[in-house]
C-alpha positions in Angstrom: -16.2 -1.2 4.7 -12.7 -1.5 4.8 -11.0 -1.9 8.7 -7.9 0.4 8.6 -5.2 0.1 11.1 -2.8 2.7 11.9 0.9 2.4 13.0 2.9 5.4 14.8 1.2 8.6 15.9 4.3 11.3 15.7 2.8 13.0 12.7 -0.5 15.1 12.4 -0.8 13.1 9.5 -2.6 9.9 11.6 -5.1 12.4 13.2 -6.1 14.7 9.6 -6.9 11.0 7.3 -8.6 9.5 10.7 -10.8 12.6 10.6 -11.4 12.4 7.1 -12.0 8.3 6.4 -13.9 8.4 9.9 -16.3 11.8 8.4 -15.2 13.5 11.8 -13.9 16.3 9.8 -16.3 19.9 10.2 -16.3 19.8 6.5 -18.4 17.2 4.9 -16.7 17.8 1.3 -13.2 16.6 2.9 -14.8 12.9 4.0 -13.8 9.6 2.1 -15.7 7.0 2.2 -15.0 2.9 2.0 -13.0 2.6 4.8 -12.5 3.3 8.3 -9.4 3.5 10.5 -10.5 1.4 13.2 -7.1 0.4 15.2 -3.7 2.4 16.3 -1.1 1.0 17.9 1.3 3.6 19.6 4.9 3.2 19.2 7.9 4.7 20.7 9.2 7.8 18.4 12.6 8.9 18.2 11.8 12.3 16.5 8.5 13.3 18.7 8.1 13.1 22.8 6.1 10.5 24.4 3.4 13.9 25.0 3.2 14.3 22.0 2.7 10.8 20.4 0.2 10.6 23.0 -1.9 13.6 21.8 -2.4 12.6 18.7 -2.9 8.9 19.5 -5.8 10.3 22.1 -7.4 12.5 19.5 -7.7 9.2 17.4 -9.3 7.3 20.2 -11.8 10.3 20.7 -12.8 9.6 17.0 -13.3 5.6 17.5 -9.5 4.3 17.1 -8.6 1.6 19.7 -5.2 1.9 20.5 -3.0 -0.9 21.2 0.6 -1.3 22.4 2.1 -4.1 19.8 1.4 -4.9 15.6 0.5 -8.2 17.2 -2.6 -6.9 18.6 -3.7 -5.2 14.8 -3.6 -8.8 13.5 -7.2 -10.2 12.6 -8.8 -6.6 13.3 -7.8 -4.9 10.1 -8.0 -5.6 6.6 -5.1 -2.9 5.8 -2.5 -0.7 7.1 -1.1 2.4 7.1 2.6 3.0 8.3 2.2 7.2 9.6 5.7 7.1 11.1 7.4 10.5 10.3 10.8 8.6 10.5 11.3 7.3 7.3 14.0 5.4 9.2 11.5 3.4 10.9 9.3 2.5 7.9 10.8 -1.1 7.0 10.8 -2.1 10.5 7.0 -1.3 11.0 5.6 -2.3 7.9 7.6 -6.0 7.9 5.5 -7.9 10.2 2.0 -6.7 8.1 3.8 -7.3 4.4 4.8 -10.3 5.9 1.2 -11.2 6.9 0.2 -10.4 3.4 -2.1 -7.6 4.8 -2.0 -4.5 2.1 0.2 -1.3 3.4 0.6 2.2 2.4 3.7 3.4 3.2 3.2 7.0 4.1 5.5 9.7 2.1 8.4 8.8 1.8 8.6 5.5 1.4 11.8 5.0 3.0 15.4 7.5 3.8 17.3 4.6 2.3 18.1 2.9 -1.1 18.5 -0.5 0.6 15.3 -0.2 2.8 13.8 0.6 -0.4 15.0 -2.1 -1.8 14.0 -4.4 0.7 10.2 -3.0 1.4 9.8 -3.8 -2.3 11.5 -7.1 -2.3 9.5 -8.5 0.6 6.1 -6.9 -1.0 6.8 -9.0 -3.6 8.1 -12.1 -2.1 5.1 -12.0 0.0 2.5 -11.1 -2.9 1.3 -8.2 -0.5 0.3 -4.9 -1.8 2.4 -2.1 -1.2 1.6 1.5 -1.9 3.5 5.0 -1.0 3.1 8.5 -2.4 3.1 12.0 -1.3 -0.6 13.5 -1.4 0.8 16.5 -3.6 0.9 14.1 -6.4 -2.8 14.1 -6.2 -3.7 18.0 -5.8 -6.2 18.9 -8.7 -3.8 20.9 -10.1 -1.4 18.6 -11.0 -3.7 16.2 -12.2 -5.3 18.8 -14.4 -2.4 18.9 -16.2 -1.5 15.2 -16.3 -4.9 14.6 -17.4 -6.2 16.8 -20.1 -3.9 16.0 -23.1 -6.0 17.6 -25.4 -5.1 21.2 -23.8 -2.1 20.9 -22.9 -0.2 18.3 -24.7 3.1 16.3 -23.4 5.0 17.6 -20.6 8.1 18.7 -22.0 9.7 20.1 -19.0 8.9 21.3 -15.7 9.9 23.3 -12.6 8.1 21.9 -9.0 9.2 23.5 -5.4 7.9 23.0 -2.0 9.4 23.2 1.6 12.8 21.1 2.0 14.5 22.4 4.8 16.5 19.5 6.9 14.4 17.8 10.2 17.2 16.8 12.2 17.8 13.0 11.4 15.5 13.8 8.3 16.9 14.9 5.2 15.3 17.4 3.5 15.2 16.9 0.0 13.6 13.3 1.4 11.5 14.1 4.1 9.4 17.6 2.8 11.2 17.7 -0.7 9.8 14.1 -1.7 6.9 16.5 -2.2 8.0 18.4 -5.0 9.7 15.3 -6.1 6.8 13.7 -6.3 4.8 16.8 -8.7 7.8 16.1 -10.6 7.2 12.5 -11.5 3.6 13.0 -11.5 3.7 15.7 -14.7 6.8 13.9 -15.8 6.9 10.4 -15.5 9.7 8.1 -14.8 12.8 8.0 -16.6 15.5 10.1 -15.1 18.5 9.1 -15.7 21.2 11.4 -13.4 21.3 14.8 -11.8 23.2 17.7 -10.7 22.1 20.1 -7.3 23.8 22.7 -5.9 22.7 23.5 -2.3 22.7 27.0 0.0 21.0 28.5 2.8 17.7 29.4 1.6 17.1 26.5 -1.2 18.6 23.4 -2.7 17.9 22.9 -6.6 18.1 19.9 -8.7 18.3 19.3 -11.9 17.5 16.2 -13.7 18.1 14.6 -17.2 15.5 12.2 -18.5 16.5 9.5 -20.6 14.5 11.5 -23.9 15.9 14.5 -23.6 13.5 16.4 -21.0 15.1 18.7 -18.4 13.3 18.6 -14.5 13.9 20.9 -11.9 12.6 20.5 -8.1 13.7 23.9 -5.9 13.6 22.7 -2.1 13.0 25.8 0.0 14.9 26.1 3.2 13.6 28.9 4.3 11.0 31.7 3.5 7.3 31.6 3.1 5.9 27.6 3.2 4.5 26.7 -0.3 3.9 24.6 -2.9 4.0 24.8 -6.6 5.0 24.1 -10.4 5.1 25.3 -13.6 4.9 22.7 -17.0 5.9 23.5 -20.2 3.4 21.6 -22.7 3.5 20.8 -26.5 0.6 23.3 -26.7 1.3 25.6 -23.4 2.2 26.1 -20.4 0.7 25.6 -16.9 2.4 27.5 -13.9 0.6 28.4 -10.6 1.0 27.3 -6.4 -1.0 24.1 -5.3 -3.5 24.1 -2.9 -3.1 21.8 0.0 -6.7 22.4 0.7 -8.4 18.5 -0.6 -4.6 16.5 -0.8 -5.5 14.4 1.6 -8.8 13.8 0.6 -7.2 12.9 -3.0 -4.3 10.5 -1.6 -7.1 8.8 0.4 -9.0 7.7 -2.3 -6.5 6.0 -4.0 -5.7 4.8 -0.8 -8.8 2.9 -0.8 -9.1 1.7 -4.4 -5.6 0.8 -3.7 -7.5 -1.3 -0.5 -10.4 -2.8 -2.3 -8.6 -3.6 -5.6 -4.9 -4.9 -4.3 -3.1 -2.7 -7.6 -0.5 -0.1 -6.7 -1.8 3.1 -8.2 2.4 4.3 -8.5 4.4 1.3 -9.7 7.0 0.3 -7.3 9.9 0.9 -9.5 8.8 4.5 -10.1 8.6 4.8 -6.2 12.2 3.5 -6.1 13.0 5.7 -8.6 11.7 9.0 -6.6 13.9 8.0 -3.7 17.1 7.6 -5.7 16.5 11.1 -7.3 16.7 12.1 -3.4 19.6 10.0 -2.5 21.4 11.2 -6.1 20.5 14.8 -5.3 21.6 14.5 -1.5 25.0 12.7 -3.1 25.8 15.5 -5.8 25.4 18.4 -3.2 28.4 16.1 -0.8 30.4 16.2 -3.7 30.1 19.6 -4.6 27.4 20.2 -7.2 28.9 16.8 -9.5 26.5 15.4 -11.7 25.2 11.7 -10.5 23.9 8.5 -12.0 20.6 7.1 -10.5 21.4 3.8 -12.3 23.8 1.5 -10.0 23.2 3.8 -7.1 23.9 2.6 -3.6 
């Protein structure tokens, strides 16, 4: 049994995959099993109240997590980590001192705001030899895989259309924080490859479009406003797949890669297709500053 340690408790996140590796969840079909989240420790958060931290953080230690004040004290308990910080501003600094320790870390979505945090999570994962995983769950909804999967029936993606919720947190940028969801269903029924894009940006939505180095087109809509959804449509060499995603088993998807991604040390999504999800944010996020201007992954800063 794998000893999972947690690190921040400012999203809902830390409490749902405690519930599910630790089979408190009421529904038996949602539990994982392999691992266990054993240890929290409870950081300052700059984007949640001390109350609030502390709720969640309290409904972990009703479900067996012992919480404790300083990475330091995770040391020697766990066996892995999980970074659940909602501030993707925070994720280098908390997951340096475990990639450093050459304890495996999953990086929740996204794996960083920043190019050069990026850059440097990656870097020190592999200077260190450590394991280093990050995804959204979305990339994992049965839908999406469906499609990913089943070649036969459907063929090559030749172009798709993903949307989900992407409307700005504050210090979080939306097409980052909550977009890196449709991002990711992009990548997942696409693949890596992208080469620029364009995105023009109002009140309700923000659309990008990207070019792939083979000719595909990809469009992610990020929703600002309106109902709260997910969804895609694919168009295949021998049809097409359109219909919203069910968020009702993406956690319990994303957690067991998590745990094969424990046991067997191999990233599930290769590093440099991680990098390349959060430069089609930065590039999209860049185009809409310079008024709708088409933009160059490659050589981005």
């Amino acid at each position: 049994m794998i000893r999972i340690g947690i690190v921040d408790f400012d999203s809902s996140h830390s409490v749902e995959f405690v519930r599910r590796f630790n089979h408190a969840h009421p529904q038996e079909d949602q539990w994982v099993d392999g691992a266990s989240v054993v240890a929290g420790c409870v950081l300052p958060s700059d984007i949640m109240d001390a109350e609030g931290v502390r709720k969640y953080a309290d409904q972990c230690a009703q479900l067996g997590v012992e919480l404790v004040d300083t990475p330091d004290a995770l040391m020697g308990v766990v066996d892995a980590i999980m970074i659940e910080s909602d501030d993707g501003r925070t994720h280098l600094d908390r997951a340096r001192p475990f990639l450093e320790a050459g304890i495996p870390t999953f990086v929740d979505k996204p794996l960083s705001f920043s190019l050069d945090d990026a850059r440097e999570l990656i870097r020190l994962a592999e200077e260190k030899g450590t394991p280093l995983f990050s995804a959204s769950s979305l990339r994992y909804a049965p839908e999406v895989v469906a499609v990913r999967n089943q070649h036969s029936d459907f063929g090559k993606v030749l172009g798709a259309q993903t949307y989900s919720p992407a409307k700005d947190q504050g210090t979080s940028p939306g097409l980052i924080y909550y977009g890196i969801h449709a991002i990711e269903t992009l990548y997942a029924l696409m693949g890596p490859g992208c080469q620029s894009v364009t995105c023009e940006s109002g009140p309700y939505a923000s659309v990008v479009v990207g070019e792939w180095a083979d000719g595909r087109i990809g469009v992610v809509q990020g929703n600002k406003a309106g109902a709260h959804g997910f969804g895609f449509t694919a168009w295949c060499e021998k049809g097409v797949r359109t219909g919203p995603i069910s968020a009702q088993y993406i956690y319990r998807e994303l957690l067991k890669e998590v745990v094969e991604f424990f046991e067997s040390g191999t990233t599930p999504v290769p590093m440099a297709e991680t990098f390349e999800i959060i430069a089609f944010g930065r590039a999209a996020l860049r185009s809409i500053a310079d008024g709708g201007v088409k933009v160059r992954l490659e050589g981005l800063q």
